[in-house]
DRENTORKOL-3810 file (N, C-alpha, C; in nm, 4 decimals):
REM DRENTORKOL-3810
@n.u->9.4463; n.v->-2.4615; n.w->-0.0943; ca.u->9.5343; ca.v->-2.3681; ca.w->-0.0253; c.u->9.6319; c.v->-2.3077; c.w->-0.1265
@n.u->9.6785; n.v->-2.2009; n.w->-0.1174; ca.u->9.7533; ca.v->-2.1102; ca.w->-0.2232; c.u->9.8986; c.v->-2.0724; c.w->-0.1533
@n.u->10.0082; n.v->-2.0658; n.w->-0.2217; ca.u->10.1362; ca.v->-2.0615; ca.w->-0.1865; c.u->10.1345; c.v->-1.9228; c.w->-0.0676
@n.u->10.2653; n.v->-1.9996; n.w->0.0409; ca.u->10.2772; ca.v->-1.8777; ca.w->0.0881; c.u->10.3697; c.v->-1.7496; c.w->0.0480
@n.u->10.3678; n.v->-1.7791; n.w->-0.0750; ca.u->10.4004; ca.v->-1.6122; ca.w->-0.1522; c.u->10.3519; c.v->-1.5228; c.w->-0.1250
@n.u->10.2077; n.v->-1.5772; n.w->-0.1152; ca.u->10.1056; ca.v->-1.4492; ca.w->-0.0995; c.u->10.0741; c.v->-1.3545; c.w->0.0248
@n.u->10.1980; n.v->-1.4331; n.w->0.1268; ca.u->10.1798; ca.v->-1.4015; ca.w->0.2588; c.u->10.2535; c.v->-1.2752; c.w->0.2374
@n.u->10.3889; n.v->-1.2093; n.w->0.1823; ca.u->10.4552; ca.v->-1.1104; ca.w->0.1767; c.u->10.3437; c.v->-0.9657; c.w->0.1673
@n.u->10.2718; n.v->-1.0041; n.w->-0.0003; ca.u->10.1876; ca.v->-0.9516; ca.w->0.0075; c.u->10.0966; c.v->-0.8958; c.w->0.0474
@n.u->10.0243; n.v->-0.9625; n.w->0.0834; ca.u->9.9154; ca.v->-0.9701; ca.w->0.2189; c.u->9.9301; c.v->-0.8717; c.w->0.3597
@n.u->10.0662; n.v->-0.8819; n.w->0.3966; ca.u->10.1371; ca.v->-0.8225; ca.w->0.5006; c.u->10.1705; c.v->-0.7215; c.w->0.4720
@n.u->10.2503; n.v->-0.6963; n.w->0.3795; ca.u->10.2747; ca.v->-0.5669; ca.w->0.3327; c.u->10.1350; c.v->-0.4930; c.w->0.2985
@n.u->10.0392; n.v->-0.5041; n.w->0.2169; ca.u->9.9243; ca.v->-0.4141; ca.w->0.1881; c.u->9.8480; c.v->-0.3895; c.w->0.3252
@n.u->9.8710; n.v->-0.4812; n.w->0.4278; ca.u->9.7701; ca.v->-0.4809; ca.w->0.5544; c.u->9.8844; c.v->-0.3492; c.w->0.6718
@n.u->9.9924; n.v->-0.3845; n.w->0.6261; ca.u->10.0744; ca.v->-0.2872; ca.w->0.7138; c.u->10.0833; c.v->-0.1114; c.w->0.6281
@n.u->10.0408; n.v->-0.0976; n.w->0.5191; ca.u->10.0180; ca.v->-0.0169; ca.w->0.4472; c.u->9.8611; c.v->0.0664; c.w->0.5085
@n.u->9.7806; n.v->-0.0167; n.w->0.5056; ca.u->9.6549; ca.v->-0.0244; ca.w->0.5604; c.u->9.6700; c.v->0.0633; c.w->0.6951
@n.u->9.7307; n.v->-0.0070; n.w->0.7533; ca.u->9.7435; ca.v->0.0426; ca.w->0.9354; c.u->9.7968; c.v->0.1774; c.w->0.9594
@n.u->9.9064; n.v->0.1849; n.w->0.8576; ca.u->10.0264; ca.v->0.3086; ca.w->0.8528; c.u->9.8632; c.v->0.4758; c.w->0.7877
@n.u->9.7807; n.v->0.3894; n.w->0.6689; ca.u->9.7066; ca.v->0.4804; ca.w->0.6272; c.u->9.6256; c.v->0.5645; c.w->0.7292
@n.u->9.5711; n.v->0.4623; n.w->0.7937; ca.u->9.4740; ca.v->0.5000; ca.w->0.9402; c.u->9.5416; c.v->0.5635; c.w->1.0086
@n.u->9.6481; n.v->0.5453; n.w->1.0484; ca.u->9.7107; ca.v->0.5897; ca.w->1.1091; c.u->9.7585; c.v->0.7536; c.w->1.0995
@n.u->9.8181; n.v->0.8029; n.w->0.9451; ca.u->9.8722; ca.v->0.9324; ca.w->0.8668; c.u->9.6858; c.v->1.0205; c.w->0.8669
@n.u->9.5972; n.v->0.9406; n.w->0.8294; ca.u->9.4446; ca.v->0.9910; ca.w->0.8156; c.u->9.3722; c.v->1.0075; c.w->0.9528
@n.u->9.4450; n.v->0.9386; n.w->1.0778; ca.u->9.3549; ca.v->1.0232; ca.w->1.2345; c.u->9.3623; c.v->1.1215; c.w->1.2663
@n.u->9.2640; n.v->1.1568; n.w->1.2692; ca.u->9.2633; ca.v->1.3416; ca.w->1.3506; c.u->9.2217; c.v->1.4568; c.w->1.2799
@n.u->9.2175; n.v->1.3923; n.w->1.1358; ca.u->9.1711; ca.v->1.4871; ca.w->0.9747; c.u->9.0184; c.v->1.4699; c.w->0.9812
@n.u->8.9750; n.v->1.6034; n.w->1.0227; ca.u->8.7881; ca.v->1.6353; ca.w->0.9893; c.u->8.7783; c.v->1.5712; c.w->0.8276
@n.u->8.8209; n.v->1.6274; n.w->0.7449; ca.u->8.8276; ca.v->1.6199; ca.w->0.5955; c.u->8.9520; c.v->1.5953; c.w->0.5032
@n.u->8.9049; n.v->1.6348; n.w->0.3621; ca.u->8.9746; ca.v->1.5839; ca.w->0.2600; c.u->9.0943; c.v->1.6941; c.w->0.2526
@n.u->9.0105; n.v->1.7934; n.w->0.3026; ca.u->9.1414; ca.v->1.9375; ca.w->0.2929; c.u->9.2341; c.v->1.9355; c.w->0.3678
@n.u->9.1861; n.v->1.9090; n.w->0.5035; ca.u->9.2500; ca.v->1.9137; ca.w->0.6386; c.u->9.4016; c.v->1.8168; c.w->0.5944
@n.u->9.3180; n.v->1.6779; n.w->0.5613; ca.u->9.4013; ca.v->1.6238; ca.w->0.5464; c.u->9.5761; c.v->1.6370; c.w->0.4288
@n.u->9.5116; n.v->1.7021; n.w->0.3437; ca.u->9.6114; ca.v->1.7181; ca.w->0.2071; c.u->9.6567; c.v->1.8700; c.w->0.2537
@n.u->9.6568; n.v->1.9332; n.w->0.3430; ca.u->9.7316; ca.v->2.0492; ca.w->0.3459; c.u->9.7556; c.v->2.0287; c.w->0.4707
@n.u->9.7183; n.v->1.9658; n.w->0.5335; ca.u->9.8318; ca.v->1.9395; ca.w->0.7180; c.u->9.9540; c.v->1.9222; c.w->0.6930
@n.u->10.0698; n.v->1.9956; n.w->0.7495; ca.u->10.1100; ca.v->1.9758; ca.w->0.7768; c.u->10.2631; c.v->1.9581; c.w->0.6899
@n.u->10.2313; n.v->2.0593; n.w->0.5770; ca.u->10.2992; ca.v->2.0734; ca.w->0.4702; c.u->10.2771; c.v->1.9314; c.w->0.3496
@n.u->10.1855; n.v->1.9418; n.w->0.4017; ca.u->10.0944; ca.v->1.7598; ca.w->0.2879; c.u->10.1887; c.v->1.6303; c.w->0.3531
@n.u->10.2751; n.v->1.6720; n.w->0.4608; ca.u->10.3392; ca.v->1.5025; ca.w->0.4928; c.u->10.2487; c.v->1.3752; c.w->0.4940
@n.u->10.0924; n.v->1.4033; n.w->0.5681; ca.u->10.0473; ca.v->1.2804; ca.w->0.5780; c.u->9.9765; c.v->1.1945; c.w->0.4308
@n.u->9.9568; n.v->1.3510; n.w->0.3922; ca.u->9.8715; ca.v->1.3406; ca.w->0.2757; c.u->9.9909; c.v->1.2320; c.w->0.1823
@n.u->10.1203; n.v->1.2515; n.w->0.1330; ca.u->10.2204; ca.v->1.2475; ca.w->0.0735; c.u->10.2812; c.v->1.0962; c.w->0.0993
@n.u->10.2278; n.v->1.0425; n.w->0.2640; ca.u->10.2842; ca.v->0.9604; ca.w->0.2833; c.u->10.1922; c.v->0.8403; c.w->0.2465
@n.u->10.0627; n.v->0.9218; n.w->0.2818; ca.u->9.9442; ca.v->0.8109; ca.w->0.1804; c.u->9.9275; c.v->0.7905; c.w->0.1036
@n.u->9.9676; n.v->0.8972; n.w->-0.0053; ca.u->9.9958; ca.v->0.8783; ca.w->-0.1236; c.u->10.0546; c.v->0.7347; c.w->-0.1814
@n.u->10.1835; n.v->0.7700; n.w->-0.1394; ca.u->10.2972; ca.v->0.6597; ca.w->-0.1136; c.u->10.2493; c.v->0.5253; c.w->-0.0831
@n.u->10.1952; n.v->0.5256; n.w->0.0247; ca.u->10.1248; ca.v->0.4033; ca.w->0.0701; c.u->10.0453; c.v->0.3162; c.w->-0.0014
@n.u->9.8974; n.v->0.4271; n.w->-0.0920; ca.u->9.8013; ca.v->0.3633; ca.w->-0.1722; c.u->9.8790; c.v->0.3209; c.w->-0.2676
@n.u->10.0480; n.v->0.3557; n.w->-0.3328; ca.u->10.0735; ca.v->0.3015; ca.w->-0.4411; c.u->10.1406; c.v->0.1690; c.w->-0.4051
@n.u->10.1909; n.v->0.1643; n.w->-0.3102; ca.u->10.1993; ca.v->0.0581; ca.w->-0.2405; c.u->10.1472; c.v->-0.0510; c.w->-0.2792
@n.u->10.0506; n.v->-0.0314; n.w->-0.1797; ca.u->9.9077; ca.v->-0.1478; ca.w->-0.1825; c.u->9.8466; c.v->-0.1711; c.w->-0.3124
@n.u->9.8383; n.v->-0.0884; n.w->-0.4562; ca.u->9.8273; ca.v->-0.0963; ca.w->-0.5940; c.u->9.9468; c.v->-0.2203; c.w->-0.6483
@n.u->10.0764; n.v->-0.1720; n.w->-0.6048; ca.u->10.1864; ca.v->-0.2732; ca.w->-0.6428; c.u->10.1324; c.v->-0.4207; c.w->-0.5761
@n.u->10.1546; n.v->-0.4247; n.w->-0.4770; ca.u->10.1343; ca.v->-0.5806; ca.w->-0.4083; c.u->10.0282; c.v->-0.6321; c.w->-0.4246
@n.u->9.9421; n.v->-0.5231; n.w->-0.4843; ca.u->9.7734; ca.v->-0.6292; ca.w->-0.5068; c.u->9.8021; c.v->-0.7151; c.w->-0.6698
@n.u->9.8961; n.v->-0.6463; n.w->-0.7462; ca.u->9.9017; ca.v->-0.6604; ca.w->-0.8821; c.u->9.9815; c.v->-0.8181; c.w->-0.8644
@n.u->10.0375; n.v->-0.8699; n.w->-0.7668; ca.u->10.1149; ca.v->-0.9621; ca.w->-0.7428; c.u->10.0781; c.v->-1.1169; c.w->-0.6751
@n.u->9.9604; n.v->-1.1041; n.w->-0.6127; ca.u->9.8829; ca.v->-1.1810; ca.w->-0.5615; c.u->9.8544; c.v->-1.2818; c.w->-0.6210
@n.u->9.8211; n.v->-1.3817; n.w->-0.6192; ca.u->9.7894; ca.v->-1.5170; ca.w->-0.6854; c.u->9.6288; c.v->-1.4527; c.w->-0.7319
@n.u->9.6248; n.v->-1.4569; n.w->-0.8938; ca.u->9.5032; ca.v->-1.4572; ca.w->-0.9359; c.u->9.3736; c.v->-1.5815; c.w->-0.9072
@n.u->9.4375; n.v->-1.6510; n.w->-0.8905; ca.u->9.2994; ca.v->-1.7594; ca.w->-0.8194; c.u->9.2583; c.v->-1.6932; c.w->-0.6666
@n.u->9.3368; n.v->-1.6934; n.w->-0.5756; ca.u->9.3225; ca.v->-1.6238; ca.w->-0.4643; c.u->9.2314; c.v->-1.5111; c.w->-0.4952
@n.u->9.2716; n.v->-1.3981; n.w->-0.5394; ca.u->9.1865; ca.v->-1.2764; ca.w->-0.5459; c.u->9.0624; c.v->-1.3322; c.w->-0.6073
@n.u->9.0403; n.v->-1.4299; n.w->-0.6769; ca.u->8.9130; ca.v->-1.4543; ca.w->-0.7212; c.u->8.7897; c.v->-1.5188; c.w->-0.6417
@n.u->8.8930; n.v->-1.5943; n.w->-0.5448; ca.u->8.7970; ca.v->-1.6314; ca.w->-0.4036; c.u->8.7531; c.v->-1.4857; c.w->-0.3326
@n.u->8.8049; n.v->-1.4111; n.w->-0.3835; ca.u->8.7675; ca.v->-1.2724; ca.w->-0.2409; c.u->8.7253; c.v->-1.1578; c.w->-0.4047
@n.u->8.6098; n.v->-1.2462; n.w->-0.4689; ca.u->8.5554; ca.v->-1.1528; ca.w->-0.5643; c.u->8.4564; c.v->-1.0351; c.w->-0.5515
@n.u->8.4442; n.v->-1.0053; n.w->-0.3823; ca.u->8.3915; ca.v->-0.8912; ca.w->-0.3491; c.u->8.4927; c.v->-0.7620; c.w->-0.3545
@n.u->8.6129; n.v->-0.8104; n.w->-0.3830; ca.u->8.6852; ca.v->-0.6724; ca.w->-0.3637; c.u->8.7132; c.v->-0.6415; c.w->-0.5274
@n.u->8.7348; n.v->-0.5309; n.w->-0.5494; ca.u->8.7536; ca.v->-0.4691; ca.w->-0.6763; c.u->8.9237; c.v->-0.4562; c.w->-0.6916
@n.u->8.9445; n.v->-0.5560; n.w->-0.7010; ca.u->9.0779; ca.v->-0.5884; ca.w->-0.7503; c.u->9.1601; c.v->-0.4928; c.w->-0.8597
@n.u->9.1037; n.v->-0.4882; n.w->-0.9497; ca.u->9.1051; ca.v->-0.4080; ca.w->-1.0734; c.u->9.1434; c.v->-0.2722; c.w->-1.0525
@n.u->9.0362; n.v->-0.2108; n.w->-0.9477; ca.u->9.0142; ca.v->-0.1060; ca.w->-0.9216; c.u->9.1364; c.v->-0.0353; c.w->-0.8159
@n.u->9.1635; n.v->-0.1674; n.w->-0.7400; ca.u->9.3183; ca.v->-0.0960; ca.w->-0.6731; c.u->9.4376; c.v->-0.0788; c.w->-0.7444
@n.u->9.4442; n.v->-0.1614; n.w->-0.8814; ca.u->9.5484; ca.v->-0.1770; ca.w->-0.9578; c.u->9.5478; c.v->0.0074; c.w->-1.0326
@n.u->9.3940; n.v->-0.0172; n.w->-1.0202; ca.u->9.3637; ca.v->0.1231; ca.w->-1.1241; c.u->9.4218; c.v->0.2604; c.w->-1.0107
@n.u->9.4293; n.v->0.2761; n.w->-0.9118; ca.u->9.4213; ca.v->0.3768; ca.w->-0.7691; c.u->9.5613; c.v->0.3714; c.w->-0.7905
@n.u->9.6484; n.v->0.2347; n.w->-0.8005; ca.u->9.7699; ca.v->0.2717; ca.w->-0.7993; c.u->9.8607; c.v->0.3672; c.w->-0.9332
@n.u->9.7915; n.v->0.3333; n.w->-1.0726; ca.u->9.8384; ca.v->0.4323; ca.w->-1.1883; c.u->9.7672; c.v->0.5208; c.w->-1.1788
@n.u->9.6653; n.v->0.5559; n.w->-1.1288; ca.u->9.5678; ca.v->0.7213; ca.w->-1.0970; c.u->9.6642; c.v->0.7657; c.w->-1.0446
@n.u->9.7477; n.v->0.7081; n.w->-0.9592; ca.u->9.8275; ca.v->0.8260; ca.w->-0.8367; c.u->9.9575; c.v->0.8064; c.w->-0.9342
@n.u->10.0089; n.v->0.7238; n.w->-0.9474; ca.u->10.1345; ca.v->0.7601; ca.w->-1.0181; c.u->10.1472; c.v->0.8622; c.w->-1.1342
@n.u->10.0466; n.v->0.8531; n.w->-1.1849; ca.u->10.0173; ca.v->0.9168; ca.w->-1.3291; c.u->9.9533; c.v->1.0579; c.w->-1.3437
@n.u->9.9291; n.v->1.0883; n.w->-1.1799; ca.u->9.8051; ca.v->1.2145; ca.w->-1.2286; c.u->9.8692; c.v->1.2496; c.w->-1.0761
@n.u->9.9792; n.v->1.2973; n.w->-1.0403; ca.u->9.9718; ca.v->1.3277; ca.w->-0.9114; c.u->9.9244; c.v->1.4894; c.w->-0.9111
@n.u->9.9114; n.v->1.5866; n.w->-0.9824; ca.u->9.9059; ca.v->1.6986; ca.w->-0.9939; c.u->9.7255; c.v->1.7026; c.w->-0.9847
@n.u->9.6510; n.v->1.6248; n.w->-1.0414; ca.u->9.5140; ca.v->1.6211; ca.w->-1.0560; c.u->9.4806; c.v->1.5511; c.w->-0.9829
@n.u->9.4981; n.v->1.4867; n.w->-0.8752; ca.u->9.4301; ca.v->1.4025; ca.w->-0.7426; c.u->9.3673; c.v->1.4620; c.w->-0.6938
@n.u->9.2248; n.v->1.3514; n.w->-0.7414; ca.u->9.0955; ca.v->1.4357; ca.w->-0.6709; c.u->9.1055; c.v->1.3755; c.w->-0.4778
@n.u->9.1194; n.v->1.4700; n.w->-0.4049; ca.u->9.1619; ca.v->1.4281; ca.w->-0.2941; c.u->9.0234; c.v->1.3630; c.w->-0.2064
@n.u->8.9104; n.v->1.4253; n.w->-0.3069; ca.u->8.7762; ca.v->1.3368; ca.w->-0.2503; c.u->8.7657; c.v->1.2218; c.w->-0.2481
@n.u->8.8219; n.v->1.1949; n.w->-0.3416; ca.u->8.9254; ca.v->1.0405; ca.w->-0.3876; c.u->8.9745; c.v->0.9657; c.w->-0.2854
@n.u->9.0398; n.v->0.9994; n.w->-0.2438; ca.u->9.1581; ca.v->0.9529; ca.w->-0.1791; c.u->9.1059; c.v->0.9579; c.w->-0.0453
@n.u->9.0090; n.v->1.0335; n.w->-0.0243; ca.u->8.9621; ca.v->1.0342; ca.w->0.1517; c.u->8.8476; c.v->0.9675; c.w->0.1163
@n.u->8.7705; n.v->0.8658; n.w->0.0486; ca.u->8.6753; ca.v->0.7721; ca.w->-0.0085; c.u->8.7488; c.v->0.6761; c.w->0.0192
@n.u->8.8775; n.v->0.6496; n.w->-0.0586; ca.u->8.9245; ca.v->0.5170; ca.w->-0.0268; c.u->8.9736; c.v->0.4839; c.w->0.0867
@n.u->9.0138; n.v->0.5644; n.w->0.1811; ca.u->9.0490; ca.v->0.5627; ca.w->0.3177; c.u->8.9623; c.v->0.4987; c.w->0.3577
@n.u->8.8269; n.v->0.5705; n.w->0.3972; ca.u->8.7233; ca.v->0.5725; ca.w->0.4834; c.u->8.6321; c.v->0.5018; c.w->0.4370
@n.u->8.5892; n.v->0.4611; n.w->0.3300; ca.u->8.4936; ca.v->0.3560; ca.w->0.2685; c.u->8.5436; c.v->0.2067; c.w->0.2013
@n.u->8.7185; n.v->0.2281; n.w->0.1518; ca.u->8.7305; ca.v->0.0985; ca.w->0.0749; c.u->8.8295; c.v->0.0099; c.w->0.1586
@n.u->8.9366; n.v->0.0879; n.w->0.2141; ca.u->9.0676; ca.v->-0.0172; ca.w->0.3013; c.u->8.9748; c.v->-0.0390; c.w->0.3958
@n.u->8.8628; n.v->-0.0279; n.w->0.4950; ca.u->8.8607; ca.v->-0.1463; ca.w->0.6087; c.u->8.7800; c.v->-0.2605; c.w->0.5181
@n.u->8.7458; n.v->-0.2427; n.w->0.4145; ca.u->8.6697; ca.v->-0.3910; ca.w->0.3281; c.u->8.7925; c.v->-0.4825; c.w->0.3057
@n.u->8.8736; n.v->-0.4189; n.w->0.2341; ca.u->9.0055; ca.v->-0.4315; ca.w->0.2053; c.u->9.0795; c.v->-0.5385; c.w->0.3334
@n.u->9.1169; n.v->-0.4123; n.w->0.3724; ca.u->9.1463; ca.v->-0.5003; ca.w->0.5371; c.u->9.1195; c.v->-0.6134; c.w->0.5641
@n.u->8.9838; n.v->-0.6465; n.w->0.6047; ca.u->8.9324; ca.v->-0.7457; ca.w->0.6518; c.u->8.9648; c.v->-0.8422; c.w->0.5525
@n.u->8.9475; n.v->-0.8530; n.w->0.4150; ca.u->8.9628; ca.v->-0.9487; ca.w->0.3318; c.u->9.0452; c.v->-1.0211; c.w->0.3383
@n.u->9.1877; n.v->-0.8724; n.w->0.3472; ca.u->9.2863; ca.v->-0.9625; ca.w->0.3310; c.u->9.3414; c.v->-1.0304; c.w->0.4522
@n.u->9.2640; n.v->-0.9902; n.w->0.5667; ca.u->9.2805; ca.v->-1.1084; ca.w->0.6963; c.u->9.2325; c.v->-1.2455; c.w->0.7017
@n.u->9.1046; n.v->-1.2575; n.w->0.6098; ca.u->9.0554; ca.v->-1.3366; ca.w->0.5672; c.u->9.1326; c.v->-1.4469; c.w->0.4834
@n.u->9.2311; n.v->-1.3263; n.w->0.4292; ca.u->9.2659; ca.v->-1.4394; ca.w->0.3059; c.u->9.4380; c.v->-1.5521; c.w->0.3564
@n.u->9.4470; n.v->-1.4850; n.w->0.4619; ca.u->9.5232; ca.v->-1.5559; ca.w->0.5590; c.u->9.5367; c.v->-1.6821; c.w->0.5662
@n.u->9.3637; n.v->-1.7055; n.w->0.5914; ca.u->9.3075; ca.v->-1.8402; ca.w->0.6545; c.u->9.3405; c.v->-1.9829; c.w->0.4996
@n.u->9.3188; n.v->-1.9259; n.w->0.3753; ca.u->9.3277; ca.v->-1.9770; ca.w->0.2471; c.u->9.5163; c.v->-2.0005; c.w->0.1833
@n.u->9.6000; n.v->-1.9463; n.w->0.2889; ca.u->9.7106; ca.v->-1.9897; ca.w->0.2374; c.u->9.7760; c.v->-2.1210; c.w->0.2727
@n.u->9.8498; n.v->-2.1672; n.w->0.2415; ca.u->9.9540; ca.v->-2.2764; ca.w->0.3493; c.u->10.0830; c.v->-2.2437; c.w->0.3878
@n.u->10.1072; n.v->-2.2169; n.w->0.5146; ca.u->10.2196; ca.v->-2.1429; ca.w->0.5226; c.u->10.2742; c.v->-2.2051; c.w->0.6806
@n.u->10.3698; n.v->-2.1849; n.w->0.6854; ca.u->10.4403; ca.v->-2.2824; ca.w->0.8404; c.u->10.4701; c.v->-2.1552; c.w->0.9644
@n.u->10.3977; n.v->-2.2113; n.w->1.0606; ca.u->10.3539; ca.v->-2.0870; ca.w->1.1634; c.u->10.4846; c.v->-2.0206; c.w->1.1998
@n.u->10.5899; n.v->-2.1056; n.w->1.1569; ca.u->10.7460; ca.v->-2.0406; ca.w->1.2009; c.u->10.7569; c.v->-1.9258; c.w->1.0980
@n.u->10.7062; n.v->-1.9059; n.w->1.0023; ca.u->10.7381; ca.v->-1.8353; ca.w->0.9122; c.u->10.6140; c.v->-1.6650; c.w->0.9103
@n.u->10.5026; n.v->-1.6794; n.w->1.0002; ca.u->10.4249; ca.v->-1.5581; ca.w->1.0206; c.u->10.5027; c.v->-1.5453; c.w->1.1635
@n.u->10.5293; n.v->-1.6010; n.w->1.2413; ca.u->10.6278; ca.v->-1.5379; ca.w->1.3848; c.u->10.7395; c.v->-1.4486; c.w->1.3043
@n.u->10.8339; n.v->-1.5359; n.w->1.1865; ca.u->10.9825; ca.v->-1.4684; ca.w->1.1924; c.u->10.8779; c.v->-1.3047; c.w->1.1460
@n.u->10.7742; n.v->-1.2891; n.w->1.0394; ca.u->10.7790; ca.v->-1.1779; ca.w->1.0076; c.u->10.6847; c.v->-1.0976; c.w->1.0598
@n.u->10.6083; n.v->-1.1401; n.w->1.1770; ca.u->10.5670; ca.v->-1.0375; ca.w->1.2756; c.u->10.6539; c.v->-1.0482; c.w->1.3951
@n.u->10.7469; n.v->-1.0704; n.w->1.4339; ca.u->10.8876; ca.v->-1.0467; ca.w->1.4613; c.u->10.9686; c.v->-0.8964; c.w->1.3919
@n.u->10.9235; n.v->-0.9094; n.w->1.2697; ca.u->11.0189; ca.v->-0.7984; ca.w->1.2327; c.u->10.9724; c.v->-0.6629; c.w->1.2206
@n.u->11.0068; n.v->-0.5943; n.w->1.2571; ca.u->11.0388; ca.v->-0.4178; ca.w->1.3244; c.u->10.9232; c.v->-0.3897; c.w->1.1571
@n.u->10.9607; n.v->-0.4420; n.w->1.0838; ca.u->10.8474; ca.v->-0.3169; ca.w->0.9611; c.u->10.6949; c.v->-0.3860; c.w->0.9580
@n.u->10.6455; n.v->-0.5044; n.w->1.0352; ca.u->10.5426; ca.v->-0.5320; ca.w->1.0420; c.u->10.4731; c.v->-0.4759; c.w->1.1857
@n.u->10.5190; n.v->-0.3651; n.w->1.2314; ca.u->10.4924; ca.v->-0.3763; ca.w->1.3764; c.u->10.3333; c.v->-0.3223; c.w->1.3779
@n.u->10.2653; n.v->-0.3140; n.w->1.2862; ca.u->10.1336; ca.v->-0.2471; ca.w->1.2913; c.u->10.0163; c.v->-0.3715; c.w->1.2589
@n.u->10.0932; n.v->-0.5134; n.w->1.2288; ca.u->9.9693; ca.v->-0.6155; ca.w->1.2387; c.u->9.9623; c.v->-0.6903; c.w->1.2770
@n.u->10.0211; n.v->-0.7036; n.w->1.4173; ca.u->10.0500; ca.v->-0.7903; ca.w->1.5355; c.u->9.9539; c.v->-0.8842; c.w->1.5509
@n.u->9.8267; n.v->-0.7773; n.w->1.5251; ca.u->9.7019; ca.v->-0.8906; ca.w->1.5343; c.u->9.7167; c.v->-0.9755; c.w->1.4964
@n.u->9.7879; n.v->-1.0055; n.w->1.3519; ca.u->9.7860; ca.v->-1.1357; ca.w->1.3270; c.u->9.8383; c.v->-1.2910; c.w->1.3783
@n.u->9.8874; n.v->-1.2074; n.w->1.4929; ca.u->9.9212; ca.v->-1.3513; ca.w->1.5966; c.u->9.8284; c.v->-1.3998; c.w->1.6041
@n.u->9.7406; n.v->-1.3988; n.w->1.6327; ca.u->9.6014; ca.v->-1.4493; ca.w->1.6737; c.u->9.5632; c.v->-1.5692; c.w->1.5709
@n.u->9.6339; n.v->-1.5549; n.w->1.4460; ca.u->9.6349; ca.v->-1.6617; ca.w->1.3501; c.u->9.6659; c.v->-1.8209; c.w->1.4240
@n.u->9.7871; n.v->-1.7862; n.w->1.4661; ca.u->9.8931; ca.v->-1.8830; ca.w->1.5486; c.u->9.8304; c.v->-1.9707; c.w->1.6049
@n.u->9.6833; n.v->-1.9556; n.w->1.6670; ca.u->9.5855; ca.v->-2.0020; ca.w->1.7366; c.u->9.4668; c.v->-2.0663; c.w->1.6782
@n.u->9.5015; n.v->-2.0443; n.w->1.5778; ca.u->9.3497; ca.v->-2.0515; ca.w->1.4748; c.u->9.3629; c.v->-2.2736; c.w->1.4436
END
């Protein structure tokens, strides 16, 4: 079992996750999406994927190595692509990782839940709190 450090993490990239789906419903495409709306959603995903780049970089490296189907590397890499190149974002890009890589993502890191040790008082206080309100699901842990 791996510290519950990794729970911050975890939560945060999965509520990042939810917020993405969320800014990306209702977009036919890659265009739709990056010029709706004066680019807010586009802008806020932006934001988001760098997000989820930061908190993956933080994770217990043994952990991520149990969940060696995900390209770890590769989110670290998504997060300096966007910081570094915001003018050249290939937005085909960015509507790929939406739609093909965060629900792998996702799931993993629900998965990786099950591999921490952590005291059930402590996933209540922070799905309790107002900035996790998008992964409620994870009550369902509580039960597990």
């Amino acid at each position: 079992m791996f510290s519950d450090d990794n729970l911050v993490y975890i939560f945060t990239m999965l509520e990042c996750i939810e917020k993405v789906f969320i800014y990306a419903e209702g977009h036919a495409d890659q265009q739709e999406l990056v010029w709706a709306d004066d680019q807010r959603d586009f802008n806020a995903i932006w934001a988001l994927l760098l997000v989820i780049g930061e908190e993956s970089k933080k994770m217990d490296a043994e952990l991520k190595k149990e969940f060696s189907a995900i390209a770890w590397s590769n989110i670290a890499g998504m997060r300096n692509y966007l910081a570094h190149d915001y003018r050249g974002i290939d937005h085909e890009r960015v509507w790929a990782v939406i739609h093909d890589y965060l629900p792998e993502l996702k799931s993993a890191l629900i998965n990786m839940v099950n591999h921490i040790a952590y005291e059930p008082a402590m996933l209540i206080r922070a799905l309790d709190s107002p900035y996790y309100k998008h992964i409620q699901y994870l009550r369902e842990k509580l039960n597990d």
